[in-house]
Backbone as a printed PyTorch tensor [residue, N CA C, xyz], in Angstrom:
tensor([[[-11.0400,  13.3170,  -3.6330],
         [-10.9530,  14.7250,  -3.9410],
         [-12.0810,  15.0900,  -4.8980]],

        [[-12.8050,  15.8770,  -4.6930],
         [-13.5790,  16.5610,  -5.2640],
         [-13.4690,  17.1990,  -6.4250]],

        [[-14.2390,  16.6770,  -7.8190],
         [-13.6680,  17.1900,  -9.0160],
         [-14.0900,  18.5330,  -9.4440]],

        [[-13.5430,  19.3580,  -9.7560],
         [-13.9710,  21.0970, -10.1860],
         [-13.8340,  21.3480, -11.4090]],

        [[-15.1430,  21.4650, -12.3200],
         [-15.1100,  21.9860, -13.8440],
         [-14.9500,  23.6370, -13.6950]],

        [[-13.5340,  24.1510, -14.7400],
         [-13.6860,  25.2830, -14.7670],
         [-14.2400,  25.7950, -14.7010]],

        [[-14.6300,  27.2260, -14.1540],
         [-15.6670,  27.8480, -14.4310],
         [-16.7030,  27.5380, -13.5240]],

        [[-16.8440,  26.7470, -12.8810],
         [-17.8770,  25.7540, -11.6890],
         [-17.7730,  26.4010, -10.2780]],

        [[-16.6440,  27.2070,  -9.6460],
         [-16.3600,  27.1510,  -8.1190],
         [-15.6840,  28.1250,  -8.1280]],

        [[-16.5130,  29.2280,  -8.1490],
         [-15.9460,  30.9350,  -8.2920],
         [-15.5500,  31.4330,  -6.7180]],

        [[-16.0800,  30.4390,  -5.8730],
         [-15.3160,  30.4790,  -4.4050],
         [-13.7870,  29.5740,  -4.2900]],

        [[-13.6180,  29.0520,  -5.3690],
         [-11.9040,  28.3340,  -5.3200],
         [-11.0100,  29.4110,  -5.3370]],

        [[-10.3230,  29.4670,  -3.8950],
         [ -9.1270,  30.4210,  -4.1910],
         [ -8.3460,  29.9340,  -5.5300]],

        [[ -8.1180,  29.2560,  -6.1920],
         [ -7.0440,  28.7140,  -6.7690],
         [ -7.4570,  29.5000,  -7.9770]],

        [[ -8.9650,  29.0500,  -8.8540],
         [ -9.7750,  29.1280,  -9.6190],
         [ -9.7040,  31.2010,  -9.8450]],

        [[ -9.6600,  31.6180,  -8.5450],
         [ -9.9330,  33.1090,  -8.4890],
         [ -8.4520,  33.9760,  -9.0920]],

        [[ -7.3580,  32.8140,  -8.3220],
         [ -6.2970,  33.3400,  -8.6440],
         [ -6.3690,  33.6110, -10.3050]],

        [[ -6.2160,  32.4680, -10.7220],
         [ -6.2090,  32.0390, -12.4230],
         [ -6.8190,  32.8490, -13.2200]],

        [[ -8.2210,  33.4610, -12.5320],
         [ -9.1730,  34.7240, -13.1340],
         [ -8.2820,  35.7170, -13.2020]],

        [[ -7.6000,  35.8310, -11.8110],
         [ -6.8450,  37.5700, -11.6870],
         [ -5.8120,  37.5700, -12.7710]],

        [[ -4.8940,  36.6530, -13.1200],
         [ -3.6850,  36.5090, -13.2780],
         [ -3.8090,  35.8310, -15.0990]],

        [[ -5.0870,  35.2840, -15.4980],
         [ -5.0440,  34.7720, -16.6140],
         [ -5.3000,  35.5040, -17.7520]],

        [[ -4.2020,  35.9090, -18.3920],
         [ -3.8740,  36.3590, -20.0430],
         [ -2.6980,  36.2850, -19.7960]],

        [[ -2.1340,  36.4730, -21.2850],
         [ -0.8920,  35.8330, -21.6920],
         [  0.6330,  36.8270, -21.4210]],

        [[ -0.0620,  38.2110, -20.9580],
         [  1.0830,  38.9640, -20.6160],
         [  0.9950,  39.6250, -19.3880]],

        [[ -0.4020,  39.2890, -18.6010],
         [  0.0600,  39.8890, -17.0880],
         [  1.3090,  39.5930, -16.4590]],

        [[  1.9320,  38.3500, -16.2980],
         [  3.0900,  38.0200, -15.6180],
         [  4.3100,  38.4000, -16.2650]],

        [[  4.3350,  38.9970, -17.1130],
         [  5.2220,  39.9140, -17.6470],
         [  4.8890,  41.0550, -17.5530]],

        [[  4.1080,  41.8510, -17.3170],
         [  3.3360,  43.1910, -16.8420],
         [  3.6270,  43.3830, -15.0650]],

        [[  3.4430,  42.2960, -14.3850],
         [  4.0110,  42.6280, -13.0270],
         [  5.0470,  42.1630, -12.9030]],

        [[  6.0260,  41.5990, -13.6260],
         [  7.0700,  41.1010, -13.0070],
         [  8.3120,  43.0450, -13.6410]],

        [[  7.7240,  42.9910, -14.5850],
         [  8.2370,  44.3610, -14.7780],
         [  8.0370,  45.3970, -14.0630]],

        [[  6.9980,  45.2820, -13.3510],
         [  6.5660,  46.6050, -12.2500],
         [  7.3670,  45.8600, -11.1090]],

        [[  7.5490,  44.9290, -10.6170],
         [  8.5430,  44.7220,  -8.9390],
         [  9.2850,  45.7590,  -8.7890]],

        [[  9.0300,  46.6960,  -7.9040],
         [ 10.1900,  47.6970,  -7.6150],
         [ 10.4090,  48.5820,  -8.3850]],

        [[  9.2850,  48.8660,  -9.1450],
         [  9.7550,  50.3480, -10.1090],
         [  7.9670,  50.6890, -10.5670]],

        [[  8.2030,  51.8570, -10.5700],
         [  6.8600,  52.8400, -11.4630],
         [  7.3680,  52.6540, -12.4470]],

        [[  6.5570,  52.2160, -13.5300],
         [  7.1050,  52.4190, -15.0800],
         [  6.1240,  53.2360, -15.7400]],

        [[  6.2670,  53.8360, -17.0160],
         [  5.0320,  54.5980, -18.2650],
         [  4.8300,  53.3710, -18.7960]],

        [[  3.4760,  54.2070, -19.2920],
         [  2.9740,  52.7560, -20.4590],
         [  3.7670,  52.3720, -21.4480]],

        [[  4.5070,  53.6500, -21.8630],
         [  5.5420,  53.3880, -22.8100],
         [  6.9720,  52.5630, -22.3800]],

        [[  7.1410,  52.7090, -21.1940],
         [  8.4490,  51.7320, -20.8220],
         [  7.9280,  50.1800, -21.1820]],

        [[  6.4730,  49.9350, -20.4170],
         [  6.0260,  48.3930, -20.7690],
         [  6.2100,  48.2250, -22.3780]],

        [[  5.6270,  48.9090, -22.7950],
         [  5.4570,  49.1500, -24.7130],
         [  6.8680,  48.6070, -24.1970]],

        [[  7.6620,  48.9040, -24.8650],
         [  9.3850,  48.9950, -24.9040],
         [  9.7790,  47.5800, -24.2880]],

        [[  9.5140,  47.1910, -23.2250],
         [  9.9760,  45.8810, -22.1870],
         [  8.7850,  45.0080, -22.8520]],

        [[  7.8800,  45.0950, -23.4510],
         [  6.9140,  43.4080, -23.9120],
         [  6.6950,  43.5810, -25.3700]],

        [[  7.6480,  43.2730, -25.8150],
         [  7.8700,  43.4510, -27.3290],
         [  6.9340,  41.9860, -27.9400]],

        [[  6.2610,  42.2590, -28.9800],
         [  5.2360,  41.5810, -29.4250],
         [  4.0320,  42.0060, -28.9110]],

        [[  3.6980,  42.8420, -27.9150],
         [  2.4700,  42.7640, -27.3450],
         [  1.7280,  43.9630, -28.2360]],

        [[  0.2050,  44.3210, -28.0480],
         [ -0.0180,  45.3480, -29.3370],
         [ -0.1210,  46.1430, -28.0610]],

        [[ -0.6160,  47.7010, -28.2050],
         [ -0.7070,  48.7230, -27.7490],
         [ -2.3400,  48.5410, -26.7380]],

        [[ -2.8870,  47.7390, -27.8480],
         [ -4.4080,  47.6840, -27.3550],
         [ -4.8550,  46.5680, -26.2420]],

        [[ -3.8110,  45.4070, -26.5970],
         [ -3.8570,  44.2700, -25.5870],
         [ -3.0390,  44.7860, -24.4810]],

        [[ -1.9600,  45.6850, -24.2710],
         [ -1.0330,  46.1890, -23.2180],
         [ -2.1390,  46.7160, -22.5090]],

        [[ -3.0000,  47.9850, -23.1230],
         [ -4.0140,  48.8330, -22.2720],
         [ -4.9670,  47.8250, -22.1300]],

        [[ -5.5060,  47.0340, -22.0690],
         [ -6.6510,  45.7530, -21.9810],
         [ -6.0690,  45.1530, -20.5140]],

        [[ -4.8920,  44.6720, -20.5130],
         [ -4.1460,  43.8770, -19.3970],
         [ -3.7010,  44.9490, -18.5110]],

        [[ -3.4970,  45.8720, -18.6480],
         [ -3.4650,  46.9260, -17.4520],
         [ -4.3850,  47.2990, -16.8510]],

        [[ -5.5230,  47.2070, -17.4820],
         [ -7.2670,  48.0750, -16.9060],
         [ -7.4450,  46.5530, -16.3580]],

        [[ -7.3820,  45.5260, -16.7760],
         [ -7.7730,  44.2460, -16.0290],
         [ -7.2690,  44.0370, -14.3250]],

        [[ -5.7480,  44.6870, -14.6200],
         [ -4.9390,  44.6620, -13.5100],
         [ -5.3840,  45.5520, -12.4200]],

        [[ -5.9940,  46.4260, -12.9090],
         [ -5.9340,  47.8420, -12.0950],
         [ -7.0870,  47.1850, -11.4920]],

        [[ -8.3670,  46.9750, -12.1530],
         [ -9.4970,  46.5910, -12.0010],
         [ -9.4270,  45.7820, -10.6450]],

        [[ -8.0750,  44.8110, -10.8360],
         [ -8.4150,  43.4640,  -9.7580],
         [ -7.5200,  44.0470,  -8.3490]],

        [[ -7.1070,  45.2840,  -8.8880],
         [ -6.3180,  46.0510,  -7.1190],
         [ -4.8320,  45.3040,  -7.5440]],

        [[ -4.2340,  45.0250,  -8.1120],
         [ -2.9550,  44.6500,  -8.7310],
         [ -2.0270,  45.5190,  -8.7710]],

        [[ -2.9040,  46.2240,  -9.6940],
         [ -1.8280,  47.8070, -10.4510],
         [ -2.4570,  49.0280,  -9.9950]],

        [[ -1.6660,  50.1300,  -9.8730],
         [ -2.3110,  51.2350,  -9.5620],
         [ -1.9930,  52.0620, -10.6880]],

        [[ -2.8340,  53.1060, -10.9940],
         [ -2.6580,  54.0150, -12.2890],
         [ -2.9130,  55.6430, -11.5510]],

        [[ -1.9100,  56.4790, -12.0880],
         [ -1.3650,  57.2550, -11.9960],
         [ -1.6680,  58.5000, -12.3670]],

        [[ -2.6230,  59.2060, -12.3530],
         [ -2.1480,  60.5050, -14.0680],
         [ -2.1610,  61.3770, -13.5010]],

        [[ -1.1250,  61.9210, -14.1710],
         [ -1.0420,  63.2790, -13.9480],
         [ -1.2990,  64.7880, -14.4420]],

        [[ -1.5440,  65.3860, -14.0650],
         [ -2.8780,  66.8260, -14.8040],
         [ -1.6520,  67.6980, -15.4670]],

        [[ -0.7300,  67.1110, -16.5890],
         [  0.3010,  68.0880, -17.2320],
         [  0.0430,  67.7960, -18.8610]],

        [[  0.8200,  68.4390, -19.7020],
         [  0.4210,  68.8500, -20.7800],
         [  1.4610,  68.2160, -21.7220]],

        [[  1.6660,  67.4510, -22.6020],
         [  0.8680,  65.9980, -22.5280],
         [  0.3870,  65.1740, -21.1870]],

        [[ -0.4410,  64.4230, -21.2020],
         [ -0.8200,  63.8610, -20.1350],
         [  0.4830,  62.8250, -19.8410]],

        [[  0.6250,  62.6450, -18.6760],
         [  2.0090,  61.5730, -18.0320],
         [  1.2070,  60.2660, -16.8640]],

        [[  1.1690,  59.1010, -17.6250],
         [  0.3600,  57.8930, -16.9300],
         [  1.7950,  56.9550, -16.2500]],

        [[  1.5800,  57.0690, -15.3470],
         [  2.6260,  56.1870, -14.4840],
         [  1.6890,  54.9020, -14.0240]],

        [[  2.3520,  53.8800, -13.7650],
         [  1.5380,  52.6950, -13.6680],
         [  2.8850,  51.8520, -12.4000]],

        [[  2.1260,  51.3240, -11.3570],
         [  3.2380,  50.7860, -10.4530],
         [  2.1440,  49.3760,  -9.4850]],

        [[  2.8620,  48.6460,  -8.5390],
         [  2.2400,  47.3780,  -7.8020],
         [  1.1710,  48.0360,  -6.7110]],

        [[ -0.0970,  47.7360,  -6.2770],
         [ -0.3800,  47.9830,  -5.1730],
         [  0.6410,  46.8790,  -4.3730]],

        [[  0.0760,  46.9250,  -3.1210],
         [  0.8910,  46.0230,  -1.8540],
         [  0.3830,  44.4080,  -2.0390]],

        [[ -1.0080,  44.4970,  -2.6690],
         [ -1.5160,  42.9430,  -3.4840],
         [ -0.8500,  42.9820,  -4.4100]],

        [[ -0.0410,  43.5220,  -4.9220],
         [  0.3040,  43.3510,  -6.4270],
         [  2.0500,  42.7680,  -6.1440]],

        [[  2.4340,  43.5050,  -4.8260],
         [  3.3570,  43.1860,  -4.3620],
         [  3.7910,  41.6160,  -3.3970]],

        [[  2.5200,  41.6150,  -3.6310],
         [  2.3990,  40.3460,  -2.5600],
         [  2.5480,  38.6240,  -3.4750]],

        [[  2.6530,  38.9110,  -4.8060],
         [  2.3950,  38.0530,  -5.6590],
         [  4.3410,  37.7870,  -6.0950]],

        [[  4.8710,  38.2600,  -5.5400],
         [  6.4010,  38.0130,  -6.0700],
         [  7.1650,  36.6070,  -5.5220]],

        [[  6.1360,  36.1000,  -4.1620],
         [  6.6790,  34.5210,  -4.2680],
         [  5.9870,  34.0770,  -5.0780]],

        [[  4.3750,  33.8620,  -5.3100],
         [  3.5340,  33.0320,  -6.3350],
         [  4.5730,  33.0640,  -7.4960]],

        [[  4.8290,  33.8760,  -8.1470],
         [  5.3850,  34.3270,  -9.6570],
         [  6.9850,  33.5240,  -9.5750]],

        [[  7.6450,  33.8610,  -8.3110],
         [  8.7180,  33.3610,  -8.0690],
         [  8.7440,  31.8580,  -7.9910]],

        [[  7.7610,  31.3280,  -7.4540],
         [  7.6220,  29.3600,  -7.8900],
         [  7.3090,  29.4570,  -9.0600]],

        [[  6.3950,  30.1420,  -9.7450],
         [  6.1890,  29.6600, -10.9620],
         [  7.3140,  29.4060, -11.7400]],

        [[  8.4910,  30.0350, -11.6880],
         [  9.5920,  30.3490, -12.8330],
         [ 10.6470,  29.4800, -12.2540]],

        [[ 10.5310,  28.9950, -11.1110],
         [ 11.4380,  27.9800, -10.2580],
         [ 10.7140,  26.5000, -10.8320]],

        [[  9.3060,  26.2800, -10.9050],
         [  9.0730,  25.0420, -11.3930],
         [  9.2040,  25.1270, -13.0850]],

        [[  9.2310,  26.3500, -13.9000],
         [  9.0870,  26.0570, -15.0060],
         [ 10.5860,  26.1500, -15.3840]],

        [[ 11.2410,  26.2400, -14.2380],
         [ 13.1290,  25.7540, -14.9710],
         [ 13.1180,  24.4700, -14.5500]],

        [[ 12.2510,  24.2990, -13.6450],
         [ 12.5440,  22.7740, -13.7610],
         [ 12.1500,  21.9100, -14.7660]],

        [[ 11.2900,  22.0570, -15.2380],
         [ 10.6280,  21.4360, -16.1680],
         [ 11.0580,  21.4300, -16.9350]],

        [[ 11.8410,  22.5050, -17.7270],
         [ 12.6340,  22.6860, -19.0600],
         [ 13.8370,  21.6440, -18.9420]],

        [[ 14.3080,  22.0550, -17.3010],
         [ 15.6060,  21.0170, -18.0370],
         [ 15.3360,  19.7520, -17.8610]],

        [[ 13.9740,  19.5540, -17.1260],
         [ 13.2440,  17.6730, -17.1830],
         [ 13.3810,  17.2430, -19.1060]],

        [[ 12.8200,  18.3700, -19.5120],
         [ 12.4550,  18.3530, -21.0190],
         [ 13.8450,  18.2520, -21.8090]],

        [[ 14.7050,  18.7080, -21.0960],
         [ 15.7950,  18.8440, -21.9630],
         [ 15.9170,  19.9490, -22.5430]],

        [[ 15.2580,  21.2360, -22.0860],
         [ 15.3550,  22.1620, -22.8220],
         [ 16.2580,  23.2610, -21.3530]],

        [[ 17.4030,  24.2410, -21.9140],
         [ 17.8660,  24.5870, -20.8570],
         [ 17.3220,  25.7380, -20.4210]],

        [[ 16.9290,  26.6080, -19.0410],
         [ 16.3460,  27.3690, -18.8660],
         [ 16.8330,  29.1370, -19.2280]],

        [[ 16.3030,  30.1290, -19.0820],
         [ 16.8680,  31.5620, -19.3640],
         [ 18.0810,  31.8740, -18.4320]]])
């Protein structure tokens, strides 16, 4: 098998995924959008710890990669709705193994899962 230094093989699907999907609160940013339009302020509210500035950072990243779609609407305050494109939708098995191997792992560890 052929060894791949990060950063080395920007044609690795795998490698590309990891680009789209890597910071520490996208997968909590789409797993909250499955099946619902939310405001920026609902995410605010649902990713507690996150700052205001890293929330809008990981959303423009998202939007950027065709993930998320953004919304606005021409009213007075302005009203930003934020929801999945159909790629964005398409990521709910990926996300769904992830959280299936990382219960496994916990209770390998001894630690019990959510």
């Amino acid at each position: 098998m052929r060894r791949i230094r990060a950063g080395s093989a920007p044609e690795c699907p795998t490698e590309r995924t990891l680009q789209v999907l890597g910071g520490g609160w996208k997968f909590a940013i789409i797993h909250f959008l499955f099946g619902k339009t939310r405001r920026y302020s609902e995410l605010k509210r649902h990713l507690r710890g996150i700052t205001p500035r890293m929330l809008a950072k990981q959303l423009r990243e998202l939007e950027r990669d065709g993930i998320v779609r953004r919304k606005v609407y021409a009213e007075v305050p302005p009203r930003v709705e934020y929801s999945l494109t159909p790629l964005g939708t398409s990521l709910r098995p990926v996300l769904q193994s992830m959280f299936d191997w990382g219960t496994q792992h916990l209770v390998r560890a001894g630690q019990p899962g959510r």
